[in-house]
N, CA, C and O of each residue as an XYZ file, in Angstrom:
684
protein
N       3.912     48.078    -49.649
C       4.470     47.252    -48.593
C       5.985     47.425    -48.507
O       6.578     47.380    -47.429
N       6.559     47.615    -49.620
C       8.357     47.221    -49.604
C       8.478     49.384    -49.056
O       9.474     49.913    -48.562
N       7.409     49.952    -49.323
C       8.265     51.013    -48.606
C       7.915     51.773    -46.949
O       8.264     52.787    -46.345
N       6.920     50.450    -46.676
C       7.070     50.476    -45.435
C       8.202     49.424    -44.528
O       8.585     49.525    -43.362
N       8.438     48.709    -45.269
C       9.705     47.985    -45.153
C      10.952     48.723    -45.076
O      11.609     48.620    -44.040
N      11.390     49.486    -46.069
C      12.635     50.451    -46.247
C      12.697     51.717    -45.264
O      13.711     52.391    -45.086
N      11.180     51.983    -44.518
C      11.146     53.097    -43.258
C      11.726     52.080    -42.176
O      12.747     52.497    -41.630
N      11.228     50.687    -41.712
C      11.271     50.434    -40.462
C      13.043     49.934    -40.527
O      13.899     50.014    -39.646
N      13.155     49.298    -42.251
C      14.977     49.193    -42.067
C      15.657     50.746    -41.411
O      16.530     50.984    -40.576
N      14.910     51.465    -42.123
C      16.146     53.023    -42.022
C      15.701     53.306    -40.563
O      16.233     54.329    -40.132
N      14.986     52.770    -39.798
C      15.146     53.517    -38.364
C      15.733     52.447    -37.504
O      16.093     52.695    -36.353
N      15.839     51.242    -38.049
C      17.098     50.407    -37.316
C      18.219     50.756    -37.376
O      19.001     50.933    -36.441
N      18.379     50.877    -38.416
C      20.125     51.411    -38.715
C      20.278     52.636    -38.472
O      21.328     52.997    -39.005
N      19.745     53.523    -37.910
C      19.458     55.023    -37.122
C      19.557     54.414    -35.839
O      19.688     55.341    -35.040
N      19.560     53.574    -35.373
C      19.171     53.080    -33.657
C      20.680     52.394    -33.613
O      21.044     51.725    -32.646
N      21.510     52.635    -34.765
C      22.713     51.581    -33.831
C      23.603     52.228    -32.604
O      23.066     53.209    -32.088
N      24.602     51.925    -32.170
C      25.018     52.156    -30.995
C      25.458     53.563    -30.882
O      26.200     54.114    -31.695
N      24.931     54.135    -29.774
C      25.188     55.706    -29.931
C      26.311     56.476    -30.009
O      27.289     55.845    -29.608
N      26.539     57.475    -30.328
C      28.187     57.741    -30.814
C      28.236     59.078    -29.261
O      27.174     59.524    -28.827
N      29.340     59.426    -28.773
C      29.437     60.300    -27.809
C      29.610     61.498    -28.222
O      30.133     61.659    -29.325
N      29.321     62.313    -27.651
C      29.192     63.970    -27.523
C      30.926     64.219    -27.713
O      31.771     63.852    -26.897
N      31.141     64.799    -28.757
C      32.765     65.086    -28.676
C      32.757     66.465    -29.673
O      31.958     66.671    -30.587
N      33.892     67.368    -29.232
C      34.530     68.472    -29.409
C      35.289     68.047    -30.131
O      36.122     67.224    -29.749
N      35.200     68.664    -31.911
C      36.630     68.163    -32.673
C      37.958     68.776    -32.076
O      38.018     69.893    -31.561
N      38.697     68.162    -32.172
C      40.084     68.399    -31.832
C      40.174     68.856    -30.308
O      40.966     69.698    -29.884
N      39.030     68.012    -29.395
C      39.698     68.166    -27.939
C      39.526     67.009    -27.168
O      38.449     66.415    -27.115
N      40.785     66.574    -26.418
C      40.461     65.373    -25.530
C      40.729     65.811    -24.018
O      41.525     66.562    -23.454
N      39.519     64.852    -23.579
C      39.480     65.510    -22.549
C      39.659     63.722    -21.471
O      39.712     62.632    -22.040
N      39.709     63.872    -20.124
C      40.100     63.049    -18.968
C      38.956     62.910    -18.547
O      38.165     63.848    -18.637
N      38.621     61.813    -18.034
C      37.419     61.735    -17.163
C      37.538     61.377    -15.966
O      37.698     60.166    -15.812
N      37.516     62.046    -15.002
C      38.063     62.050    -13.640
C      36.711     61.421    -12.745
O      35.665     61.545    -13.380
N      36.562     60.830    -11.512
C      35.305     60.404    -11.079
C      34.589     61.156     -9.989
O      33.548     60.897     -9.386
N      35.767     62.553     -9.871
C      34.695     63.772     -9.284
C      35.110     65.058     -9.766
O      36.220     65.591     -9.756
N      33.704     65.553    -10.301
C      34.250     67.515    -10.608
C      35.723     68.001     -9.755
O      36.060     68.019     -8.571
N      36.500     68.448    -11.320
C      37.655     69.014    -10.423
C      37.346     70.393    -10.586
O      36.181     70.790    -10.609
N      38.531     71.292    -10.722
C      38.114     72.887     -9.996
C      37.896     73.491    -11.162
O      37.222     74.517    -11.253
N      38.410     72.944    -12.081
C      38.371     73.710    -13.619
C      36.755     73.482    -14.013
O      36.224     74.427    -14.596
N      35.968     72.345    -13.749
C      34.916     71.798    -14.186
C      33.857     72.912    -13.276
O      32.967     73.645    -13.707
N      34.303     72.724    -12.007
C      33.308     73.764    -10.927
C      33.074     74.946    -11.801
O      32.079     75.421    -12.347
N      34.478     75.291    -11.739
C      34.753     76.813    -12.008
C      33.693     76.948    -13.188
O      32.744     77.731    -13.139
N      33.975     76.053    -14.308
C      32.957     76.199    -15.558
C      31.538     75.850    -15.363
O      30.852     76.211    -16.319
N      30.974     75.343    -14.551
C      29.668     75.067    -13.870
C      29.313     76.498    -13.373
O      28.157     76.886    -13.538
N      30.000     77.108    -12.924
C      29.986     78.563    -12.247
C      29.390     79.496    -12.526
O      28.421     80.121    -12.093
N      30.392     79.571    -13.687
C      30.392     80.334    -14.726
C      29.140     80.231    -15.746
O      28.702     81.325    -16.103
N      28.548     79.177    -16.228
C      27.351     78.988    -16.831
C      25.959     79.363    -15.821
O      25.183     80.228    -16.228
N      25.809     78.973    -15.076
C      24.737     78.897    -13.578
C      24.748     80.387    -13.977
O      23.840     80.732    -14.733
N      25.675     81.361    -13.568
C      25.687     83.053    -13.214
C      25.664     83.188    -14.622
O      25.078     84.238    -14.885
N      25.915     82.792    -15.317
C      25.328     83.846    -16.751
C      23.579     83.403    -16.985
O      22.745     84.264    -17.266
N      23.293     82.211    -16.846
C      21.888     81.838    -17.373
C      21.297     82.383    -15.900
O      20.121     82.688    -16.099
N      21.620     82.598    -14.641
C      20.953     83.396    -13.601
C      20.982     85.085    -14.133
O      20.466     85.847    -13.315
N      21.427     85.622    -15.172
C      21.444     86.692    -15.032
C      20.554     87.152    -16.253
O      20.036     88.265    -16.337
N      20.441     86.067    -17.257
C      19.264     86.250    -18.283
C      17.873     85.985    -17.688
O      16.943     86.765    -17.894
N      17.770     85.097    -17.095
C      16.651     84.733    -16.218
C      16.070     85.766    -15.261
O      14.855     85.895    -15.104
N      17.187     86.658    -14.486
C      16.339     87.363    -13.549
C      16.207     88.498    -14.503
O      15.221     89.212    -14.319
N      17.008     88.810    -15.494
C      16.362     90.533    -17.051
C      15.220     89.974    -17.069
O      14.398     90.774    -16.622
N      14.561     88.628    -17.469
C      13.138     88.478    -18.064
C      12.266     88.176    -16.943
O      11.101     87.995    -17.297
N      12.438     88.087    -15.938
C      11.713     88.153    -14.631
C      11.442     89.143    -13.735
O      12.345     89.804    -13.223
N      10.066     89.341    -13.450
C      10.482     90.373    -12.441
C      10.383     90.145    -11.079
O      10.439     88.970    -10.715
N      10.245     91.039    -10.222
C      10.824     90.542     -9.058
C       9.548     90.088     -8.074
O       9.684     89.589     -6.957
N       8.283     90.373     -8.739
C       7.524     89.649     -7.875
C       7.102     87.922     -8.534
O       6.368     87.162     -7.902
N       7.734     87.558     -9.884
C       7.627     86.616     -9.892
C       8.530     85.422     -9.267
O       8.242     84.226     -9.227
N       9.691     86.062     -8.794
C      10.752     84.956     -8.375
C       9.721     84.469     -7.117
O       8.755     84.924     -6.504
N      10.594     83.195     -7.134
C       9.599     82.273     -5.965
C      10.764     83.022     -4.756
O      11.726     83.784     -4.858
N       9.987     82.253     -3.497
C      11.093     82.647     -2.103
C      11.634     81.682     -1.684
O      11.487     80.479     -1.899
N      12.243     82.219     -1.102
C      13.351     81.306     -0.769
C      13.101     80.244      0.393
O      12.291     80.568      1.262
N      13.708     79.046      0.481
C      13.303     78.373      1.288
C      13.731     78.192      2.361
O      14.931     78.086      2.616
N      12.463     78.101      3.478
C      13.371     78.769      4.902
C      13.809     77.233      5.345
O      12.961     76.340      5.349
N      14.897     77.034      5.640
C      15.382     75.362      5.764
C      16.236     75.215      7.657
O      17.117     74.401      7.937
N      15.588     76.310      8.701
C      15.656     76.010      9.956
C      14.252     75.244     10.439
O      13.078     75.302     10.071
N      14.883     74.600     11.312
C      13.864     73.540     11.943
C      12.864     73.712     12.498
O      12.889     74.414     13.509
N      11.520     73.095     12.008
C      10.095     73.293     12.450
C      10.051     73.551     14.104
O      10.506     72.776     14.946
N       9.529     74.563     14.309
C       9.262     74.521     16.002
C       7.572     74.316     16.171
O       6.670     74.509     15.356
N       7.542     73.844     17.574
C       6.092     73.341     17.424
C       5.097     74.255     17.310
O       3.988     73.994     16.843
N       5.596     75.798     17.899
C       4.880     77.039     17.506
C       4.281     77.288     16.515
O       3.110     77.668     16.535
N       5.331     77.032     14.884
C       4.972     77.106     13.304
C       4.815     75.674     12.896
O       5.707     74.827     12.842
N       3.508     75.528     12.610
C       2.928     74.188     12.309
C       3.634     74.269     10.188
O       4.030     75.078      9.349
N       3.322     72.638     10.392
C       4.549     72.508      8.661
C       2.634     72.376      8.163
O       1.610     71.833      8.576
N       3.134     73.364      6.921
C       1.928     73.163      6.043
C       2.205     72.353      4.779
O       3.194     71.625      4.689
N       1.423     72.480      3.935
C       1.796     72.068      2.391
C       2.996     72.541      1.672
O       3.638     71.673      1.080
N       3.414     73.756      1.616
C       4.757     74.432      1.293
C       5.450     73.468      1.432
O       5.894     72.688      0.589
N       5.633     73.524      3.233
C       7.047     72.992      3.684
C       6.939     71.715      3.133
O       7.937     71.232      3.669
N       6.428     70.709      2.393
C       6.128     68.961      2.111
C       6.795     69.475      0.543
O       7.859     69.085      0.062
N       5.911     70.372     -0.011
C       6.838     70.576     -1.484
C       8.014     70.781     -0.930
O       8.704     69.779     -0.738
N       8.483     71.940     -0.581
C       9.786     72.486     -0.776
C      10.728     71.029     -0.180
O      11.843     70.781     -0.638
N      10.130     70.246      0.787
C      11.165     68.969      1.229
C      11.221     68.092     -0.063
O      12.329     67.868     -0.551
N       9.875     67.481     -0.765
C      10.370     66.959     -1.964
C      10.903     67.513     -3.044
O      11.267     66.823     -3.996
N      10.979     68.466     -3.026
C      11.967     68.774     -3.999
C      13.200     69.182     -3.835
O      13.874     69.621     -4.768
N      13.655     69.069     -2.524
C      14.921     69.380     -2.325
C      15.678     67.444     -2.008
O      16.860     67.105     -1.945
N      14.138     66.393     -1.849
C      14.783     65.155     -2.197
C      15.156     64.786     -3.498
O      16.150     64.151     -3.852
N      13.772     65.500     -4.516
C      14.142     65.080     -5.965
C      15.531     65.468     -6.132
O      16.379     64.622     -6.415
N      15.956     67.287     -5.898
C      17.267     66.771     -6.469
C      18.270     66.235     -5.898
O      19.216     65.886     -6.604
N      18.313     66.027     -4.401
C      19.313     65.509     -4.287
C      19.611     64.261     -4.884
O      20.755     63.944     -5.212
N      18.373     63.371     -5.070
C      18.422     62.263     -5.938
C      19.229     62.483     -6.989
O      20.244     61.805     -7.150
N      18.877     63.444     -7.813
C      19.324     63.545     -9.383
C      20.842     63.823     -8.878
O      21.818     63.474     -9.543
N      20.887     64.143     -8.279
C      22.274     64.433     -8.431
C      23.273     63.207     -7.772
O      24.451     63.017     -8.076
N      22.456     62.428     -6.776
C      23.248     61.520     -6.637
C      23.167     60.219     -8.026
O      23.989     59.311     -8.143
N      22.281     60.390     -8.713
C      22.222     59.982     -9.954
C      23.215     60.694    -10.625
O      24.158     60.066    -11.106
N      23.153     61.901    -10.733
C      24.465     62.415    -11.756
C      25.764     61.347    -11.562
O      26.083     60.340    -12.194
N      26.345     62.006    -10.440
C      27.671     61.267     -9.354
C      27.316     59.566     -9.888
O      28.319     58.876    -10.073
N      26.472     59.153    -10.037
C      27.003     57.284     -9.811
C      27.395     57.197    -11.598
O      28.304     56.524    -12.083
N      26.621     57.900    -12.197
C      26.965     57.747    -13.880
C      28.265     58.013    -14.348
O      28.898     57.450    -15.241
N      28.646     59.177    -13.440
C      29.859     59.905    -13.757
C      30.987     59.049    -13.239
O      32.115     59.101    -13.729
N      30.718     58.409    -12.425
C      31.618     57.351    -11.445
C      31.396     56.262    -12.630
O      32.535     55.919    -12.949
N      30.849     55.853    -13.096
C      30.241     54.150    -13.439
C      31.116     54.406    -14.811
O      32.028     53.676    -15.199
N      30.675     55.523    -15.418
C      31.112     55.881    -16.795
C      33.462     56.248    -16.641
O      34.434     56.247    -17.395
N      33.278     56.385    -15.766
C      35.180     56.814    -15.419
C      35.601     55.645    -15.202
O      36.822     55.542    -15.324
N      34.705     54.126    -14.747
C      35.224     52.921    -14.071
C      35.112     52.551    -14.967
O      35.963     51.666    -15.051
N      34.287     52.631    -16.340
C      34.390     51.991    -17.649
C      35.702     52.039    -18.807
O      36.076     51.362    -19.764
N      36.109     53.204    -18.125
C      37.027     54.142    -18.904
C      38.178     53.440    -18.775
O      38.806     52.926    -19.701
N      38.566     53.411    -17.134
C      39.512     52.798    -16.279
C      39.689     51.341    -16.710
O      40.820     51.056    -17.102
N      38.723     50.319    -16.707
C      38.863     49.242    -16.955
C      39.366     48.548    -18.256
O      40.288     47.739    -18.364
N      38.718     48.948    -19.017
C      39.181     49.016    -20.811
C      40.598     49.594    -20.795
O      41.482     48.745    -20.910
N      40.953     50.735    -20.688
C      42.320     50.753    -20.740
C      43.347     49.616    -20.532
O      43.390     48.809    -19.603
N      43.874     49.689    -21.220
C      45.329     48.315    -21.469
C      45.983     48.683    -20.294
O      45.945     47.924    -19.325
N      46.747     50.047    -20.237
C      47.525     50.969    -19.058
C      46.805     50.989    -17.675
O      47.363     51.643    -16.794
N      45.780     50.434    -17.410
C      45.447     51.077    -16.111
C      46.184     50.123    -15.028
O      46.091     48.904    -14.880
N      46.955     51.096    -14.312
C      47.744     50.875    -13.297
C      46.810     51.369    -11.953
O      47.339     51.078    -10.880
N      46.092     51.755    -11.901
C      45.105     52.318    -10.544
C      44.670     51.041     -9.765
O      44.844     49.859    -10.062
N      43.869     51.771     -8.358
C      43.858     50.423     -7.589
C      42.435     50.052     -7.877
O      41.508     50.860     -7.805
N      42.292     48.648     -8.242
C      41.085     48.149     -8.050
C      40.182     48.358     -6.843
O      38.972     48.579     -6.881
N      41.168     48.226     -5.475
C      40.362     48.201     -4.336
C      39.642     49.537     -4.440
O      38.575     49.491     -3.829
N      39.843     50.536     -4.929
C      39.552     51.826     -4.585
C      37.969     51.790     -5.060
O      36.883     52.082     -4.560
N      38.582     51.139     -6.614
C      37.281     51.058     -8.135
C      35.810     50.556     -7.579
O      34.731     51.094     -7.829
N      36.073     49.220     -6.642
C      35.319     48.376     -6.401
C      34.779     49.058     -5.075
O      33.642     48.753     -4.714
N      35.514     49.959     -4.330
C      34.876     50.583     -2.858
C      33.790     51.278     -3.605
O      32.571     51.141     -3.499
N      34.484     52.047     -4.375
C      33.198     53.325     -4.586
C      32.482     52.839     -5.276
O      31.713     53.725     -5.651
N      32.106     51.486     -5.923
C      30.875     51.130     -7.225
C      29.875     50.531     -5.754
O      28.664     50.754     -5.762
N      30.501     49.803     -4.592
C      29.745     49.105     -3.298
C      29.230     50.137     -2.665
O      28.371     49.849     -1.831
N      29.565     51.599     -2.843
C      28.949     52.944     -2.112
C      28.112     53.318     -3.207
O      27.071     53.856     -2.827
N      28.211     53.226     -4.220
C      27.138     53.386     -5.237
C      25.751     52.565     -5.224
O      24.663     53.137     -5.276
N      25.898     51.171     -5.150
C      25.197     50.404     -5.491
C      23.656     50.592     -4.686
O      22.807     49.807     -5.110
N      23.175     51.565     -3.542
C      22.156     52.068     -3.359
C      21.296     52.748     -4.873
O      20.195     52.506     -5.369
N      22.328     53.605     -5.222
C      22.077     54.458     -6.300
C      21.532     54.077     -7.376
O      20.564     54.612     -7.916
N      22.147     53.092     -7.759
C      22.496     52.320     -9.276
C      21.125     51.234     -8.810
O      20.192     51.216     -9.613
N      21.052     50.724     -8.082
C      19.237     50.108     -7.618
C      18.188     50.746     -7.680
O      17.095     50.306     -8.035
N      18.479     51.961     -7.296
C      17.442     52.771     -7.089
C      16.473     52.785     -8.667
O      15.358     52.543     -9.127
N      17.898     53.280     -9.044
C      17.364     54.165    -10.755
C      17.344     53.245    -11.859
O      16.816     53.461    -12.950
N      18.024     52.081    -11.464
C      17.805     50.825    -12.500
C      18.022     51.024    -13.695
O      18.687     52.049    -13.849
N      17.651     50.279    -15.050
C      17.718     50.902    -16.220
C      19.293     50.404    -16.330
O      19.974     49.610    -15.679
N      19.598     51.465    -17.745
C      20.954     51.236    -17.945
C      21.866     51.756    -16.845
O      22.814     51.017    -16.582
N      21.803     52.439    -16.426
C      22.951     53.036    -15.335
C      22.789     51.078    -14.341
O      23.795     50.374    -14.414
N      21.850     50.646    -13.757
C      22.527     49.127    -13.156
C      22.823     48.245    -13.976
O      23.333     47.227    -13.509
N      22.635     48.318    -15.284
C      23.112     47.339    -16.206
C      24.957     47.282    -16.201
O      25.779     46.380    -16.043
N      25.038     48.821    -16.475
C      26.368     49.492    -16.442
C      27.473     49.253    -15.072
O      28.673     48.980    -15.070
N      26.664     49.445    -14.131
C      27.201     49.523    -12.702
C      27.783     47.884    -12.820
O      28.980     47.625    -12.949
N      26.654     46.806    -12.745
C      27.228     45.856    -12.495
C      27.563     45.115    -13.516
O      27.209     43.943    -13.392
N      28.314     45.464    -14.825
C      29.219     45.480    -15.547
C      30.301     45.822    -14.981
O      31.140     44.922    -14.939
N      30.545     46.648    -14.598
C      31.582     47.615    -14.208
C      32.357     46.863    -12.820
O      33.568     46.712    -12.665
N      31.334     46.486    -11.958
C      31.729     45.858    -10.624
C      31.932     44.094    -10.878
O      32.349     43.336    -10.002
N      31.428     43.562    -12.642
C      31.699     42.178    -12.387
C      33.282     41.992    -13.078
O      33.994     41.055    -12.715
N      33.877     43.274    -14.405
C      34.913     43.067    -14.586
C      35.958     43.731    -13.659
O      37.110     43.414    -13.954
N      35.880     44.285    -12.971
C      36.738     44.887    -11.617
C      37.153     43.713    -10.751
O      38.297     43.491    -10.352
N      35.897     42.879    -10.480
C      36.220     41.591     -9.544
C      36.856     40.547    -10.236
O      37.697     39.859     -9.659
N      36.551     40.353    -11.398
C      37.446     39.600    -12.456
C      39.252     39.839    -12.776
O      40.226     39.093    -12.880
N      39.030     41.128    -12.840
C      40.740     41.667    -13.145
C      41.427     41.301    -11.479
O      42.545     40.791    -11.413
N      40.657     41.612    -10.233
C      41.200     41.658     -9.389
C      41.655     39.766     -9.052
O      42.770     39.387     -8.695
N      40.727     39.077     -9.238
C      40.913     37.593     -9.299
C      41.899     37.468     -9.753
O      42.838     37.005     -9.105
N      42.036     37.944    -11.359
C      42.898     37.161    -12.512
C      44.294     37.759    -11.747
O      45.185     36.938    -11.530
N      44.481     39.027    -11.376
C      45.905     39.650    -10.899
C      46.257     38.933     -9.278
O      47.329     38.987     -8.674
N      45.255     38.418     -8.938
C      45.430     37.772     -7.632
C      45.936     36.213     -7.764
O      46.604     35.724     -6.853
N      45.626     35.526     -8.819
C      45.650     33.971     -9.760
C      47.500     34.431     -9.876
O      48.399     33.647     -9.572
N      47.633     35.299    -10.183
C      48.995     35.713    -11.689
C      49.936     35.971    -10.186
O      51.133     35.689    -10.244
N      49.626     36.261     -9.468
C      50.205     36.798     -8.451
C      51.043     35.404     -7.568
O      52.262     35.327     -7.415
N      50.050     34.424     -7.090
C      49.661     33.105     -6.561
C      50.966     32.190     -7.483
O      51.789     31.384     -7.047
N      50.786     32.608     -8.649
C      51.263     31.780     -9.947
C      52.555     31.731     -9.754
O      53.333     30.781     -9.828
N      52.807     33.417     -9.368
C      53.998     33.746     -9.363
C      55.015     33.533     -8.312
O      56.235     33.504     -8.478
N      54.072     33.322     -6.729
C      55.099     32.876     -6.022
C      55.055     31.310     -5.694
O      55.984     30.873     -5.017
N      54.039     30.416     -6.124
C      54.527     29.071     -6.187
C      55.855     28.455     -7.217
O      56.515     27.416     -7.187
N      55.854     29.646     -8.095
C      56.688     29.167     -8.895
C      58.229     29.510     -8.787
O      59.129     28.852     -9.309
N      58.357     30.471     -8.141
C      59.555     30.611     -6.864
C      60.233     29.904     -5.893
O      61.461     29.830     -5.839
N      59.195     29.199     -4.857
C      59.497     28.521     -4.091
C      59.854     27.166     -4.756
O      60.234     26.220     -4.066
């Protein structure tokens, strides 16, 4: 009994709060959209793993390409065309999933900082253009989101209070 006890302790204390993906000795910025250096390195990975991929492929296995001009009533839409549309929704999903994490996770960044001098209004526009997103996919990413959007409205109050404070006490 006590050493099924000492498994379920050791996988609690294995479950504590997760530590982040980090490069010794590099710090890096977290900006809330791919800049050119990031593309560029997205680029650059895509065309090398496209170029191992098509050596071990041959060329009648690649799929075709998808013809994405508009149905005329001549060419009736079959089954193809229903895949190739959901899956060009799945990813756009995922990726607008990427974008709200990457946003949610930079507004976390932003907020915690002691220094942040940036504009709230900006913080709080883009989490209200998110918030389709962050519903959608639920989970931690809306736990996060509206974290993110309840201390934003808080700082903006408290600097709006401090503000108020400041010119009654003038006059």
């Amino acid at each position: 009994m006590e050493f099924f006890k000492k498994i379920f302790r050791r996988k609690r204390e294995a479950q504590t709060k997760p530590q982040p993906l980090r490069i010794e000795g590099c710090k890096t910025t977290l900006t809330p959209k791919p800049d050119e250096a990031e593309l560029a390195a997205q680029a650059l990975l895509e065309s090398l793993s496209d170029d191992t991929c098509q050596r071990s492929k041959d060329k009648s296995q690649r799929p075709e390409t998808l013809d994405l001009r508009p149905q005329t009533s001549d060419r009736p839409k079959d089954a193809a065309y229903y895949r190739d549309l959901s899956e060009k929704i799945r990813k756009a999903r995922a990726a607008e999933k990427r974008q709200a994490m990457r946003f949610v996770a930079y507004a976390e960044q932003q907020l915690e900082s002691p220094l942040f001098t940036g504009e709230l209004d900006d913080i709080e526009r883009e989490l209200y253009r998110l918030q389709d997103v962050a519903e959608r996919e639920g989970g931690e990413l809306l736990r996060r989101w509206q974290h993110c959007l309840a201390e934003c409205i808080v700082k903006q109050m408290s600097s709006n209070g401090n503000l108020n404070d400041n010119e009654e006490t003038t006059m």
